[in-house]
C-alpha positions as CSV (number, residue, x, y, z in Angstrom):
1,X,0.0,0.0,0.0
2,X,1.3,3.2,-1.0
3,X,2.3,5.4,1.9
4,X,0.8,9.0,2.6
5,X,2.8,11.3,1.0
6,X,3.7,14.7,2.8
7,X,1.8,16.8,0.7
8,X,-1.4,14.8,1.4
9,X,-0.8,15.4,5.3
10,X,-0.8,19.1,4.9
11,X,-3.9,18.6,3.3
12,X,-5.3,16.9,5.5
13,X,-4.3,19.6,8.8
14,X,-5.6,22.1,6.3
15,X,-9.0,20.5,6.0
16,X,-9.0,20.2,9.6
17,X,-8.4,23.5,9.8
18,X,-5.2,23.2,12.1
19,X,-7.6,22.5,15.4
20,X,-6.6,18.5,15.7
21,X,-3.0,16.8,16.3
22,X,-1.9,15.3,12.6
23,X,1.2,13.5,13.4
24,X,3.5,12.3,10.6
25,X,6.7,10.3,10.5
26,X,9.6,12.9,12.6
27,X,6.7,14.8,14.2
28,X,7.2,14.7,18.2
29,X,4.9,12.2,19.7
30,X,4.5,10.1,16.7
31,X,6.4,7.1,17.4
32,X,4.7,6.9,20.9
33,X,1.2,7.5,18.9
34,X,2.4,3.9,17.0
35,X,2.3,1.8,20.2
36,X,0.1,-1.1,20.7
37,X,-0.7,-3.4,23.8
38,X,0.6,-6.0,21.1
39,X,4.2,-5.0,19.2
40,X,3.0,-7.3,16.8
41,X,0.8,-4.7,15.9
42,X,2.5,-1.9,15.5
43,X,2.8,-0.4,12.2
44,X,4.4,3.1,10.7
45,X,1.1,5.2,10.0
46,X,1.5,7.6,7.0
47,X,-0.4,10.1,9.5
48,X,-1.8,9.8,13.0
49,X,-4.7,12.3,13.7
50,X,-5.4,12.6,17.8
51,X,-9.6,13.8,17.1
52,X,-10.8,15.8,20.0
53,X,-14.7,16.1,18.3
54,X,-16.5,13.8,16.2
55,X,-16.4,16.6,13.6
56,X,-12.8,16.0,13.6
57,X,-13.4,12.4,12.9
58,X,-16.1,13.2,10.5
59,X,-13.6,15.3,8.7
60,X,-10.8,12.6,8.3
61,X,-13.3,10.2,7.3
62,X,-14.2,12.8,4.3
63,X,-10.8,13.3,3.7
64,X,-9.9,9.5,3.5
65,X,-12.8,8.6,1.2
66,X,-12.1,11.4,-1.7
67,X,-8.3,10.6,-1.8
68,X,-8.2,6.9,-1.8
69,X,-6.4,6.4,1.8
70,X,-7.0,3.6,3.9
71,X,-7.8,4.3,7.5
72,X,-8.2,2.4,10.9
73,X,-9.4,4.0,14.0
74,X,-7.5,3.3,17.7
75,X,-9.3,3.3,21.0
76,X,-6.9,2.2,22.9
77,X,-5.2,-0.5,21.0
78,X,-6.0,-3.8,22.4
79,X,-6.1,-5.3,19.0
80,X,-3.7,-8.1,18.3
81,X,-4.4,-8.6,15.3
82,X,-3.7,-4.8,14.0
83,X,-7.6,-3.7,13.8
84,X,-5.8,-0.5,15.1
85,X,-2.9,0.1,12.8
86,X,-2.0,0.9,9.2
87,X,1.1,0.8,7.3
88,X,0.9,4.4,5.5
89,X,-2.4,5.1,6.2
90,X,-4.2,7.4,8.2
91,X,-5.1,5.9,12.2
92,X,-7.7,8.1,13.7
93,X,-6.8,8.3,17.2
94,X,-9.6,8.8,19.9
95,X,-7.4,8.9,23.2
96,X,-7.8,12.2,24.0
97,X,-11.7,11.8,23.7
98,X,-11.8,10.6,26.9
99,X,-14.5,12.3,28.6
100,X,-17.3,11.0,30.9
101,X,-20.1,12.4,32.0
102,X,-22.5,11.4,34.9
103,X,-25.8,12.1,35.5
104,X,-26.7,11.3,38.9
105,X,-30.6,11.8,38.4
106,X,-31.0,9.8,35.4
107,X,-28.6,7.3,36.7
108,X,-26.8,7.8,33.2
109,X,-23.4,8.0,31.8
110,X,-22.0,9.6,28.7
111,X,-18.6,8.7,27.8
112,X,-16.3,9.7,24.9
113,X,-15.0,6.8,22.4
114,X,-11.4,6.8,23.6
115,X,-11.8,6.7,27.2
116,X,-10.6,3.1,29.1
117,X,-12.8,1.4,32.0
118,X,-10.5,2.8,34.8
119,X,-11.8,6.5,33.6
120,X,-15.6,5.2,34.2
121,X,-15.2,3.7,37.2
122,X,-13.4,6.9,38.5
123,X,-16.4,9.1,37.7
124,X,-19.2,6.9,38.8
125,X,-17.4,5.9,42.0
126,X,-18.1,8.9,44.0
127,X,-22.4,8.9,42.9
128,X,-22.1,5.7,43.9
129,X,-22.8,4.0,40.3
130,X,-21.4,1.6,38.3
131,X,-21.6,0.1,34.6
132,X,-21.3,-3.1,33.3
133,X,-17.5,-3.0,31.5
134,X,-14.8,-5.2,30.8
135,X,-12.6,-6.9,33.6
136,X,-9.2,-5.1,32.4
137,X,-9.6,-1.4,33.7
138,X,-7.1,0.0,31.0
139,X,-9.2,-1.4,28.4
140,X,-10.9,0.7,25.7
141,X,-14.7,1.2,26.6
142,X,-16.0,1.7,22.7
143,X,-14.1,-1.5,21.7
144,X,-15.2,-3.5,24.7
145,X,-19.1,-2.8,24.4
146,X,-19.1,-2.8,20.4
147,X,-18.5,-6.5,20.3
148,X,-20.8,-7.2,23.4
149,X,-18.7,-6.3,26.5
150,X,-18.7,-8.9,29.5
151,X,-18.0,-7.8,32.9
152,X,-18.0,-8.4,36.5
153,X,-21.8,-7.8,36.7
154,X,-22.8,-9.1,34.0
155,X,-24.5,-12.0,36.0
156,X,-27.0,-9.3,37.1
157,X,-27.3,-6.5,34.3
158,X,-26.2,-8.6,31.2
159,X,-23.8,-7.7,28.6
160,X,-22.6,-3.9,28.0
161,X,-24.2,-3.7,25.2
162,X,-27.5,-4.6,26.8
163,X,-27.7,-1.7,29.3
164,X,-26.7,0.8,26.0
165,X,-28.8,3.4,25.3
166,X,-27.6,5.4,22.4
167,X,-24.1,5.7,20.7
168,X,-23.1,9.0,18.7
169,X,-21.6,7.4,15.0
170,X,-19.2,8.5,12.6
171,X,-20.7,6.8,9.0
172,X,-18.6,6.1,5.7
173,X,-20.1,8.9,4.4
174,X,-18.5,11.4,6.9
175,X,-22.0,12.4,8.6
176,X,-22.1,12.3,12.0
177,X,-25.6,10.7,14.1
178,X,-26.9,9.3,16.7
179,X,-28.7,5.5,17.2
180,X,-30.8,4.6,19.5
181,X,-33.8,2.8,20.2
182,X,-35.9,5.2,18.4
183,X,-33.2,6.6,16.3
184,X,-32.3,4.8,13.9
185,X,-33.3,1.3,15.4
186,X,-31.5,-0.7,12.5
187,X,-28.0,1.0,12.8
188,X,-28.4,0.5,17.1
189,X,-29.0,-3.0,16.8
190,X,-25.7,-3.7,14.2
191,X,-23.4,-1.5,16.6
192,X,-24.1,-3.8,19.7
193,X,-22.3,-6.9,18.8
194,X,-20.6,-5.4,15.8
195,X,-20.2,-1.9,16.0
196,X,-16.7,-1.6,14.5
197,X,-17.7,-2.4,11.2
198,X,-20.3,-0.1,11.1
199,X,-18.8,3.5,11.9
200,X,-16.1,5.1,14.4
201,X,-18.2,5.7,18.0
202,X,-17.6,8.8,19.3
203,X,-19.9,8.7,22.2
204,X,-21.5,5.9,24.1
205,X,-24.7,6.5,26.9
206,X,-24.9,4.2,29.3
207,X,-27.7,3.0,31.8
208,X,-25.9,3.0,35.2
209,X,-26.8,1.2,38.4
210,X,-26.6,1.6,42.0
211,X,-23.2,0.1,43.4
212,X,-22.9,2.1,46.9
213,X,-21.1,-0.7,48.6
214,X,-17.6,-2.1,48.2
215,X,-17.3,-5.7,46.8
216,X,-15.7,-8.6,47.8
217,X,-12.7,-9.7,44.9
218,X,-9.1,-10.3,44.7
219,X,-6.6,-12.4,43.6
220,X,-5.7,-16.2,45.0
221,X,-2.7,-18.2,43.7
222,X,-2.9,-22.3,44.0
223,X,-0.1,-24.8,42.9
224,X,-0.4,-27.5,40.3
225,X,-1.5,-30.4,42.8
226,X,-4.7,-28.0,43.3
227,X,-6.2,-27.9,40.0
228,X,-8.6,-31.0,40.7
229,X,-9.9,-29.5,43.7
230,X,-10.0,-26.1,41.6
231,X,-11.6,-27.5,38.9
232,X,-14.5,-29.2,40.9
233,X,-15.4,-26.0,42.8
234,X,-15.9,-24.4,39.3
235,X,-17.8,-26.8,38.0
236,X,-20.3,-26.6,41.3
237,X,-20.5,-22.7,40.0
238,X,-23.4,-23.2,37.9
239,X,-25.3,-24.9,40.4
240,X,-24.8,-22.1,43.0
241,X,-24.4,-19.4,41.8
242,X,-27.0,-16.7,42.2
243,X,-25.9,-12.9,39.9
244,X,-23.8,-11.4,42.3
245,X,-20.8,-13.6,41.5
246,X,-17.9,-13.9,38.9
247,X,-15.1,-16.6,38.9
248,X,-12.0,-16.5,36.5
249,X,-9.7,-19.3,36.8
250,X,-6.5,-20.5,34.6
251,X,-2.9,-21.0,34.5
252,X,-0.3,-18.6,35.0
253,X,3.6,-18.9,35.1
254,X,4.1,-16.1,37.7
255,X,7.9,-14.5,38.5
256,X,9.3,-14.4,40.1
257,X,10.1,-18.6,40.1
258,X,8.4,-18.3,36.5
259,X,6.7,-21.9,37.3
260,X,3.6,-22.7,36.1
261,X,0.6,-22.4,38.7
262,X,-3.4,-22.1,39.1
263,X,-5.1,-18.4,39.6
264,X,-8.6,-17.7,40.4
265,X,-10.1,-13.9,40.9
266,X,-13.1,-13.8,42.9
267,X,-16.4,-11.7,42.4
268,X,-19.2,-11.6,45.3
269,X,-21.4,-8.5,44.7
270,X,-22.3,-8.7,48.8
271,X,-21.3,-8.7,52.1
272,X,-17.6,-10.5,53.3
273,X,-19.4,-13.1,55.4
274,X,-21.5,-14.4,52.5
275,X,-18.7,-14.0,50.0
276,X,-15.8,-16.5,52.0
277,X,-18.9,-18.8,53.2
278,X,-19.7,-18.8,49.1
279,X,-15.9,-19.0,48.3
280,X,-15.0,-21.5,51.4
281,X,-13.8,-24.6,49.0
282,X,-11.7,-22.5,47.8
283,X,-10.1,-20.8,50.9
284,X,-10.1,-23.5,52.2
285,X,-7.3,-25.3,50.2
286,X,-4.4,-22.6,51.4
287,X,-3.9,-21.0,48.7
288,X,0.0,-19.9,48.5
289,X,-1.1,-15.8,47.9
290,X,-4.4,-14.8,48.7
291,X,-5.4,-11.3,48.1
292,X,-8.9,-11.4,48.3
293,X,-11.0,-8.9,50.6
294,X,-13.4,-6.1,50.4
295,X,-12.5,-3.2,47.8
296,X,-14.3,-0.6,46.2
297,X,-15.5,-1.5,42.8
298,X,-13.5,0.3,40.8
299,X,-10.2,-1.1,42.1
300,X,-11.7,-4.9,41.0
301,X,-10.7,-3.8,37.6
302,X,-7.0,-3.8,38.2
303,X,-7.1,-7.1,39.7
304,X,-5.8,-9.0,35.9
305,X,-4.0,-6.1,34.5
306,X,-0.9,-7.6,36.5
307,X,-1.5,-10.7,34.2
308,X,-0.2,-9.7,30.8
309,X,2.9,-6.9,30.4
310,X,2.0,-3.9,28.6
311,X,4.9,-4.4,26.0
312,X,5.8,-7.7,24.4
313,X,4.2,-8.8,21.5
314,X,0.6,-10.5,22.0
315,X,-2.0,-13.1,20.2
316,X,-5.4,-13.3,21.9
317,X,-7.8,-15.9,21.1
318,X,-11.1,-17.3,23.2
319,X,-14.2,-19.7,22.4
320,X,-16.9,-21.3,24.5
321,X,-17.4,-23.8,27.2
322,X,-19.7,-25.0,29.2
323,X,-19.9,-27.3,32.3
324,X,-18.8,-29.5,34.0
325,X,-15.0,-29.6,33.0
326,X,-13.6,-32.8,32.7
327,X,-10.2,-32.8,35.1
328,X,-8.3,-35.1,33.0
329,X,-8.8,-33.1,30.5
330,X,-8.2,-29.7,32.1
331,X,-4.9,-31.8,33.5
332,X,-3.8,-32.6,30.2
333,X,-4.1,-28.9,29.3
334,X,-2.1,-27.9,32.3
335,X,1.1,-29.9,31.2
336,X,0.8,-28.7,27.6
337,X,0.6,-25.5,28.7
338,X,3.6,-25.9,31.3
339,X,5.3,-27.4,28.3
340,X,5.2,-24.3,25.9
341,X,6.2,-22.2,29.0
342,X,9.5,-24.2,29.4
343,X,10.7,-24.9,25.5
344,X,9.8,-21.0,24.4
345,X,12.2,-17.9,25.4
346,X,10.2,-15.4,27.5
347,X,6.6,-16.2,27.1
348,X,5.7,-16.6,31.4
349,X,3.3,-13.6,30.7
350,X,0.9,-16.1,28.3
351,X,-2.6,-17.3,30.4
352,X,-5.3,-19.5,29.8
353,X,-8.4,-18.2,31.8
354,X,-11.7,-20.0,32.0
355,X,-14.1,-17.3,32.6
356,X,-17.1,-18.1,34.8
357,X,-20.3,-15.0,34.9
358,X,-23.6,-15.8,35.2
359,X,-25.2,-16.4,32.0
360,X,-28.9,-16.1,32.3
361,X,-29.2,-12.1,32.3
362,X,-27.4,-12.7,29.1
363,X,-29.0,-15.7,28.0
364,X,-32.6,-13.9,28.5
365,X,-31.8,-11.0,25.6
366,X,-33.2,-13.3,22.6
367,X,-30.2,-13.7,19.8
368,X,-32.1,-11.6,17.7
369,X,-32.6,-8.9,19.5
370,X,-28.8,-7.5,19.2
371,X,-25.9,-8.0,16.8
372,X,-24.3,-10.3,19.9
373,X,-24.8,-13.5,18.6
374,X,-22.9,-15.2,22.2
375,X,-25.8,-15.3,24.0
376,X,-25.9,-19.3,24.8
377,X,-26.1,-21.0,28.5
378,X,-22.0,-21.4,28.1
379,X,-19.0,-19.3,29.3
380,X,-16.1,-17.5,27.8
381,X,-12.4,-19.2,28.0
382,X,-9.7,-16.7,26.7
383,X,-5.7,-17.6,25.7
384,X,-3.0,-15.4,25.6
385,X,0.3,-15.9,24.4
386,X,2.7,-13.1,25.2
387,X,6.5,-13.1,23.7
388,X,9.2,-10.8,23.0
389,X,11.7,-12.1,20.1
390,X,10.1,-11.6,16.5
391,X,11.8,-14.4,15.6
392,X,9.2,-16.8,17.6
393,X,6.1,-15.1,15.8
394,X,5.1,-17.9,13.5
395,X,6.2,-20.7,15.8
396,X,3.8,-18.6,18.7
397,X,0.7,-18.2,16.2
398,X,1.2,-21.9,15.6
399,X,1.6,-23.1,18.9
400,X,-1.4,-20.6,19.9
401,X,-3.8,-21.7,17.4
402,X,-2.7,-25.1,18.8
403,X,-3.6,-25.0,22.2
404,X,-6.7,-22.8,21.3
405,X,-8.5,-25.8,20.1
406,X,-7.5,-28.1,22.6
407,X,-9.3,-25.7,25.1
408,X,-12.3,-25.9,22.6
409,X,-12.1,-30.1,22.7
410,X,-11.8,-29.5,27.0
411,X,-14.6,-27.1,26.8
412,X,-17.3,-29.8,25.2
413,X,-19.2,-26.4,23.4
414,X,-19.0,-28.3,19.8
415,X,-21.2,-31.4,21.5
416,X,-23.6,-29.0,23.0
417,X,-24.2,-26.9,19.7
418,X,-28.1,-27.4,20.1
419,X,-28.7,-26.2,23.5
420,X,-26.8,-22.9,21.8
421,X,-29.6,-23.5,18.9
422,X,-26.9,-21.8,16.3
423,X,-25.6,-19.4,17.9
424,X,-22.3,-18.0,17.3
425,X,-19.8,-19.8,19.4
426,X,-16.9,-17.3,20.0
427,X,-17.1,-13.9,21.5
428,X,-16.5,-11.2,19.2
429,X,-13.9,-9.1,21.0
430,X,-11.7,-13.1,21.5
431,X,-12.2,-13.8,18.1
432,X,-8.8,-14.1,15.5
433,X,-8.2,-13.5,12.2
434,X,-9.1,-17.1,11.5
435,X,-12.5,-17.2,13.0
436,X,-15.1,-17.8,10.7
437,X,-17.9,-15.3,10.3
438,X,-20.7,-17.7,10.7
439,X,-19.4,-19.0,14.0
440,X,-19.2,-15.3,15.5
441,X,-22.2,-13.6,14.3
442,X,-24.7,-16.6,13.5
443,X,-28.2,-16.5,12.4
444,X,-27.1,-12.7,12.8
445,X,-24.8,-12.6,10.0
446,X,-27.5,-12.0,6.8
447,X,-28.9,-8.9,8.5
448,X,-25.6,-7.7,9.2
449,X,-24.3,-7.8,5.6
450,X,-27.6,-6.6,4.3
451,X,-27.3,-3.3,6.7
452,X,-23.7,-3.1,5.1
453,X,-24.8,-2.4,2.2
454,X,-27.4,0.6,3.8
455,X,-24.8,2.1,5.9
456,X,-21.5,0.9,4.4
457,X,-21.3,0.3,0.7
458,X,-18.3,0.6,-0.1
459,X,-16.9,-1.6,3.0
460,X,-14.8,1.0,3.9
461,X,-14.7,-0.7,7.8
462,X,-13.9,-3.6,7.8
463,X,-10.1,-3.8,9.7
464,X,-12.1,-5.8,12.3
465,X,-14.2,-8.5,11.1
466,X,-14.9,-8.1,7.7
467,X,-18.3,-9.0,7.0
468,X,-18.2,-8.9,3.2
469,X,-15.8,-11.6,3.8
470,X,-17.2,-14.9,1.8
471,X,-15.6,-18.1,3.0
């Protein structure tokens, strides 16, 4: 692809009439403006545009369209896959829109598309509200709730997406509008489960809900020999669990012995009594760190940023499960994944987490109704591989992919298609480059691709998952 030539950038600062950041290669800040959470998606823009207004965004949109330049848009860059980057094209960057706005009466939050989780949680803290968003507090908020958004309490409000109440849009055509319920109606159902491909979100409003008391959560660390006993408390989870709980549990390889081990973050919505009587088999085994207690909500969050380095290069992958887990099987995963841990250079960072949140709030949306085709009585299980030598990429893709489907073979999803009557069977936002369409998006697909063509003809967005894409 042809790179932006210097003229072009003038250009472009001239359209925007000087009043945004356009950063171009030797410009101060734009080699920072190129980082990624994943190196491996990091590429040299031909111009990087820091948008303070969705006219700004609007403007480059325009801009891109009339002279042929591929674009991308960055949140925050959580992508591993380079959603977020270009290689001499044009990446309109929102974090400086980072904004939110509370309104305590309406219990309702505003928040601008390049703000993270840790910036909502800050400002509804002190009114004593929270929203349902992702687990990892440095995580983009548009990106998370576009592709469906799971968090902490999901168990009792349901996805992000499903306590949504209207998004401000950027379209191909450079016009700037708002979808809602009543505005709009086709273009608000697409954006929740696949907003990405569909327009650059500028502003999201949220339905908020009372959290005036601190939460019980925290971090507990088992070795090896506990898994079974690990394993068989998760698979009691279902059973009795009520919507005030969340359980994530994996592997880890933690420094600083760098030895494989078991993790498990707690969730209890509720008083500390209740939440270690709830959480007893678990406490009970002696866990060799425990750092569970009562926290404000906001500082949950931070709990599995500590998991995965913010430099290194990344490849993130999920699918379903459901239970019970076979142990065996979990076991057999354990050794593979203490084997890649010790015949790979510097990957201790990489997890497997098996992620446990109530599913019947979600569950009780009908597939339909949204975008978000993962709707079924199943869970999410996410892998990360982290590394740091370029020279390992296509041995850690391969390994990745790898161990990806034995998880999918542990988790038993495939045999239990028909309880998920067709519904997609991997989370948007966990979904690779190698995921196939069908198995994202489901029965949903057609009515995406035919609302393509109303709001996106030209397929101009489509650095996520490109639903034009025939396979």
């Amino acid at each position: 692809m042809p790179f932006l030539t210097y003229d072009k950038a003038l250009e472009l600062r001239r359209d925007l009439d000087d009043t945004a950041e356009v950063l171009t290669f030797g410009s101060e800040g734009y080699i920072e403006s190129l980082r990624r959470w994943s190196d491996t998606s990091e590429k040299e823009a031909g111009a990087v545009v820091r948008a303070i207004s969705s006219q700004q965004v609007a403007t480059v949109v325009s801009f891109a369209r009339k002279n042929h330049v591929p674009f991308v848009v960055r949140g925050r860059g959580h992508s591993t896959y380079a959603a977020s980057s270009t290689h001499g094209g044009i990446v309109i960057d929102l974090s400086k829109m980072c904004k939110v706005v509370v309104d305590a009466a309406s219990k309702t939050v505003a928040v601008q598309g390049g703000a993270t989780w840790r910036e909502v949680d800050t400002a509804t803290a002190p009114y004593g509200l929270a929203i349902v968003g992702g687990t990892l507090d440095l995580s983009g908020v548009a990106g998370t709730t576009l592709g469906g958004g799971y968090g902490w309490l999901t168990g009792r409000y349901g996805l992000a997406i499903d306590n949504l109440l209207s998004v401000r849009i950027v379209l191909a055509d450079g016009k700037v509008t708002i979808a809602s319920e009543t505005q709009q109606p086709d273009l608000f159902w697409a954006v929740r489960g696949a907003g990405q491909a569909f327009g650059v979100v500028t502003e999201l409003v949220f339905q908020a809900h009372d959290q005036k008391s601190p939460v019980y959560g925290g971090l507990l660390k088992f070795p090896a020999e506990r898994l079974k006993e690990v394993v068989e408390f998760a698979n009691a989870f279902e059973v009795r669990s009520t919507k005030d709980q969340g359980l994530y549990f994996g592997f880890t390889c933690p420094p600083p012995e760098r030895k494989a081990a078991i993790f498990a973050v707690l969730f209890y919505n509720g008083p500390l009594k209740d939440a270690e009587s709830f959480f007893s088999p678990l406490l009970s085994l002696r866990p060799i760190v425990n750092e569970t207690d009562m926290m404000p909500y906001e500082r949950l969050n931070t709990t599995i940023e500590r998991f995965t380095s913010s430099t290194g290069r990344k490849n993130i992958g999920g699918i379903n499960i459901t239970l019970p887990l076979d142990f065996q099987r979990v076991w057999q995963l354990f050794q593979q994944y203490e084997t890649i841990m010790s015949m790979s250079r510097r990957v201790e960072e990489s997890t497997l987490t098996f992620q446990l949140l109530p599913y019947a709030e979600v569950a009780r949306v009908p597939v339909e109704a949204t975008a978000c085709a993962n709707r079924g009585h199943n869970y999410n299980a996410c892998v990360i591989f982290c590394w740091h030598d370029p020279d390992q990429d296509t041995k850690m893709y391969n390994l990745h992919q790898k161990f990806l489907k034995e998880v999918e073979e542990c988790g038993g999803i495939r045999d239990y298609e028909s309880h998920n009557q067709g519904i997609g069977v991997v989370y948007a936002n966990f979904a690779g480059k190698g995921v196939a369409l069908e198995d994202i998006f489901g029965a949903n697909l057609p009515r995406l691709r035919f609302l393509k063509t109303k709001y996106d003809t030209d397929n101009v967005f489509k650095k996520w998952h490109n639903l034009q894409r025939r396979e």
